[in-house]
SEBADREN-909964 format. One record per residue (C-alpha): residue number from 1; x, y, z. Coordinates in nm, 4 decimals, padded with zeros to 6 digits. Layout:
REM SEBADREN-909964
i->NUM, east->X, north->Y, up->Z;
...
This chain:
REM SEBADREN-909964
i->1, east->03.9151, north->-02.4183, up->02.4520;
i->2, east->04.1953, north->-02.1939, up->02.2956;
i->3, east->04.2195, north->-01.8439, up->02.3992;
i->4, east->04.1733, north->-01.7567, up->02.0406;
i->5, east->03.8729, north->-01.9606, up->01.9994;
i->6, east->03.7312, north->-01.8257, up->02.2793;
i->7, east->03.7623, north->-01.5075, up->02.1362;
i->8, east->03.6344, north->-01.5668, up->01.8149;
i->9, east->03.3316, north->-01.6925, up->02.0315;
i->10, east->03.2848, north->-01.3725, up->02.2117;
i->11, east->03.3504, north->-01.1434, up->01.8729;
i->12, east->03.0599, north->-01.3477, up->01.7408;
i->13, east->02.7907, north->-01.2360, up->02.0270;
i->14, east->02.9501, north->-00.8788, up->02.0194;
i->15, east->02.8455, north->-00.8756, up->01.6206;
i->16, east->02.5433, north->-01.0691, up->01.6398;
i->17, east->02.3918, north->-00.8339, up->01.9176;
i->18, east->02.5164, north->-00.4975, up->01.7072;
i->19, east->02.3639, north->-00.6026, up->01.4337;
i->20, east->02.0221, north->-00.6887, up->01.5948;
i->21, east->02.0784, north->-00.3357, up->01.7470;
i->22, east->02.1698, north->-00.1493, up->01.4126;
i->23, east->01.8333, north->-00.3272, up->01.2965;
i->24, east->01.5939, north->-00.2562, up->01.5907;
i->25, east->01.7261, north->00.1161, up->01.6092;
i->26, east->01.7383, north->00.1729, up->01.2501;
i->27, east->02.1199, north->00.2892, up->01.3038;
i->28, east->02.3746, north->00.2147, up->01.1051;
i->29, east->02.7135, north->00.0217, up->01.1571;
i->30, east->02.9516, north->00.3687, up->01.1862;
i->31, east->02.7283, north->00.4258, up->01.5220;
i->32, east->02.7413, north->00.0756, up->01.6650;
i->33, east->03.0380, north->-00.0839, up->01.6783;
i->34, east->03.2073, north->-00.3862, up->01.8237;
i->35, east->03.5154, north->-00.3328, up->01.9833;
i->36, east->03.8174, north->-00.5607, up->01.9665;
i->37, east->03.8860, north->-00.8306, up->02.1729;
i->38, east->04.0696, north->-00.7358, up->02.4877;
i->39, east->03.9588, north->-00.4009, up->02.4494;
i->40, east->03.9047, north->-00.2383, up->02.8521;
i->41, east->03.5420, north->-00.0663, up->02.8896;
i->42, east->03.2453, north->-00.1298, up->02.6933;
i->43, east->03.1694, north->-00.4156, up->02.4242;
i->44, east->03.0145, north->-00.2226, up->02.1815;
i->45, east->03.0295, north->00.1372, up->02.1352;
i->46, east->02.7726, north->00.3270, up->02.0256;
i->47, east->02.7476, north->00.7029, up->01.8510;
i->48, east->02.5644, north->00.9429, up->02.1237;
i->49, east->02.2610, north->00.9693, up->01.8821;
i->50, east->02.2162, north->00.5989, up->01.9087;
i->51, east->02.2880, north->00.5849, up->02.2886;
i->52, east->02.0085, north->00.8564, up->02.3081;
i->53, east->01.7678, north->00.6063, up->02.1873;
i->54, east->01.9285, north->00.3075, up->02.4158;
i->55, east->02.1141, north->00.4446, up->02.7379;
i->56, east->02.3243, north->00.1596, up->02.7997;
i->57, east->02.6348, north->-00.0403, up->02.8429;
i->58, east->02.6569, north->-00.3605, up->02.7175;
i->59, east->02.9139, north->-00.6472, up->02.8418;
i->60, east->02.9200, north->-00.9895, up->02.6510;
i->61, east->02.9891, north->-01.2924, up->02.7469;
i->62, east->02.9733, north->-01.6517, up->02.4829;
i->63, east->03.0984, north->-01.8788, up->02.7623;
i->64, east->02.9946, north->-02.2386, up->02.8843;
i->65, east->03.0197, north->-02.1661, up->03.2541;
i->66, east->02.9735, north->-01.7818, up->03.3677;
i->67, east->02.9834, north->-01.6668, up->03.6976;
i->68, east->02.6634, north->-01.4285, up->03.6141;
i->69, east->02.7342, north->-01.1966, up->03.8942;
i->70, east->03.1494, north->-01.1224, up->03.8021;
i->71, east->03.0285, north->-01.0637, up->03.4714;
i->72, east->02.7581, north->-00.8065, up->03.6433;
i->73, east->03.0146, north->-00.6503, up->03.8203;
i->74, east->03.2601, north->-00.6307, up->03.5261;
i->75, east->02.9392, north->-00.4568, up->03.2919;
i->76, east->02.8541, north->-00.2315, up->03.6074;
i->77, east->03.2350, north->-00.1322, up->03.6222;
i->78, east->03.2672, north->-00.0335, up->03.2904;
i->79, east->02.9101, north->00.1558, up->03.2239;
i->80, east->02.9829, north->00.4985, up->03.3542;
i->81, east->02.6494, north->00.7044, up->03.3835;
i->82, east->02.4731, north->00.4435, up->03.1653;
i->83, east->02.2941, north->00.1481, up->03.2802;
i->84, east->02.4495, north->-00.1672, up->03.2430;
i->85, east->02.3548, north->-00.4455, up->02.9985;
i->86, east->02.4760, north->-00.8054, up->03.0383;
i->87, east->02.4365, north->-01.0276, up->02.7092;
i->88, east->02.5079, north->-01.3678, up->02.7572;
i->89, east->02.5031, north->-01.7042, up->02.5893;
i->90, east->02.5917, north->-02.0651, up->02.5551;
i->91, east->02.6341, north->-02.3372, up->02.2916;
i->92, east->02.2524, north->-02.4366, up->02.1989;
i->93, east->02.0983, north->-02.1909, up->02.3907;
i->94, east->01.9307, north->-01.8349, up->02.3320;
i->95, east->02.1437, north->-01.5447, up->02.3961;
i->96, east->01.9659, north->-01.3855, up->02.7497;
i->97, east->01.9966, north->-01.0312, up->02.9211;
i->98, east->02.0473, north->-00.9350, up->03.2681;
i->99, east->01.9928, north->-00.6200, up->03.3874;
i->100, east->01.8933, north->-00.4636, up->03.7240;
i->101, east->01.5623, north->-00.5448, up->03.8583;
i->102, east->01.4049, north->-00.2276, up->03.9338;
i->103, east->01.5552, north->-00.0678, up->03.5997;
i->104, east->01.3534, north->-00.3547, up->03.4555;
i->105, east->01.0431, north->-00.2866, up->03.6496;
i->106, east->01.0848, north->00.0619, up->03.5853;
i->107, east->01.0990, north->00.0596, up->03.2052;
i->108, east->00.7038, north->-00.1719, up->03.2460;
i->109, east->00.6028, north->00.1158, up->03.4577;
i->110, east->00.7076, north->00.4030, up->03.2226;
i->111, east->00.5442, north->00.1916, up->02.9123;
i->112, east->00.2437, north->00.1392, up->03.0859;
i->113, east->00.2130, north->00.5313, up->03.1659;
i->114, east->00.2661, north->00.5950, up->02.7928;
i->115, east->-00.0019, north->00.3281, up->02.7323;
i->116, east->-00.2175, north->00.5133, up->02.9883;
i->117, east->-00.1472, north->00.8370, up->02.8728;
i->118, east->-00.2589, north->00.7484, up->02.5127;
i->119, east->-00.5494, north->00.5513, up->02.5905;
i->120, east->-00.6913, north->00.8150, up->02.8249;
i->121, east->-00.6300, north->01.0608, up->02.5422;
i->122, east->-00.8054, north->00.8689, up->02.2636;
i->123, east->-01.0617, north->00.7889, up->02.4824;
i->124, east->-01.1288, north->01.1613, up->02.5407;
i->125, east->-01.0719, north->01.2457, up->02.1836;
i->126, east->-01.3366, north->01.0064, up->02.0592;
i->127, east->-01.5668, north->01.1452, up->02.3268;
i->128, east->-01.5236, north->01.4623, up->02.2335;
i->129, east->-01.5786, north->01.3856, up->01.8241;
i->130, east->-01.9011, north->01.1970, up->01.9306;
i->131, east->-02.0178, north->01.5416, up->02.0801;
i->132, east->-01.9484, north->01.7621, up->01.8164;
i->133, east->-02.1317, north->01.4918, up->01.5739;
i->134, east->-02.4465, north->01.4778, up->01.8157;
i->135, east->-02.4613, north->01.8512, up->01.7898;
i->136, east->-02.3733, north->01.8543, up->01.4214;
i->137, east->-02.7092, north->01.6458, up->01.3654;
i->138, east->-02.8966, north->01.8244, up->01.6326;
i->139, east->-02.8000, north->02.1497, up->01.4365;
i->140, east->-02.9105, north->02.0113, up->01.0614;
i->141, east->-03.2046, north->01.9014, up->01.1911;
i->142, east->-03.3079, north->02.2304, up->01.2951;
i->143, east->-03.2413, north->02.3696, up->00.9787;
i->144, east->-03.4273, north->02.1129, up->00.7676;
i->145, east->-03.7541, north->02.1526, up->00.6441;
i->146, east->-04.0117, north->01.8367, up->00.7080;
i->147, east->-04.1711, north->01.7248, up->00.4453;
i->148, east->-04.4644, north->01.5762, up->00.4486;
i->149, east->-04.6511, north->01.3856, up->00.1952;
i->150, east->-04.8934, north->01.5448, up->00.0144;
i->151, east->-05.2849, north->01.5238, up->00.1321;
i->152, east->-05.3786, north->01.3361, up->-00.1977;
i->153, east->-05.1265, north->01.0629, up->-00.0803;
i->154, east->-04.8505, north->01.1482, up->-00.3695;
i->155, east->-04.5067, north->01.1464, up->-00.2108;
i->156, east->-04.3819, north->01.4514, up->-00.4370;
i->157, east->-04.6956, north->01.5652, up->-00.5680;
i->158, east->-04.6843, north->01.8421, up->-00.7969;
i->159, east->-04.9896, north->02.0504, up->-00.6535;
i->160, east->-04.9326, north->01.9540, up->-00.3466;
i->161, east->-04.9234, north->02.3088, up->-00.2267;
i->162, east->-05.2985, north->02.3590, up->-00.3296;
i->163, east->-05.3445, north->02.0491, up->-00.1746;
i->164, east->-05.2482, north->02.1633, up->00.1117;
i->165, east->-05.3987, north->02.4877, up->00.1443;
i->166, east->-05.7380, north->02.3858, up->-00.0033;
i->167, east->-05.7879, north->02.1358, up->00.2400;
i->168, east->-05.7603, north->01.8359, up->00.0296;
């Protein structure tokens, strides 16, 4: 393959995975940006309110044969303080990403606290609105009156308070 195809083959990965960042993130394309071809450091650069939102460095490579663990290296060298992201892809194949194990682990474990975290506080927040509408009811009850129907048998009898008191 031509250098220049080659190239244009890697351009087209930078751009694809930008743009499924600008979507995802809700960014726009000002704040993520492809660099050139060439370029030294990062693959696409990103605006430090978008990097807030995803903290890394991203390296990609569109090749047939990849040595996966140069291209780690090169991603690691260039990501300064932010974790590195490898991107990769072939012809007729899915684009993949390789990251570090325990970073990956890591980001399951800090979901499933969040996932904790709110289900432990719904749970408690439904418990506590089932309380307050237990003593809600308790409380109106209290301050209800019972009827009862009247002596002669009429549900809302119209003397049923002489009814009542005359010993129907």
């Amino acid at each position: 393959m031509k250098p220049q195809s080659a190239k244009a083959k890697g351009r087209k990965l930078q751009q694809w995975f930008r743009d499924l960042l600008i979507k995802i993130l809700n960014s726009n394309t000002e704040d993520i940006q492809s660099t050139s071809m060439g370029a030294g450091g990062e693959d696409i650069k990103m605006a430090s309110i978008v990097r807030a939102k995803f903290p890394y460095s991203i390296e990609c490579k569109n090749q047939e044969k990849l040595n996966i663990w140069k291209a780690y290296d090169q991603a690691k060298a260039n990501s300064g303080e932010y974790e590195p992201l490898l991107v990769i892809k072939k012809n007729q194949k899915k684009p993949l990403v390789a990251v570090d194990a325990e970073h990956f682990v890591n980001l399951f474990k800090e979901e499933s606290m969040k996932s904790l975290d709110y289900d432990y506080l719904l749970a408690r927040y439904q418990e506590m609105k089932n309380r307050e509408n237990i003593v809600d009811e308790m409380q109106s009850g209290q301050n209800e009156e019972i009827e009862e129907d009247c002596p002669c048998g009429k549900k809302d009898c119209p003397e049923r308070y002489e009814h009542t008191t005359s010993g129907f």
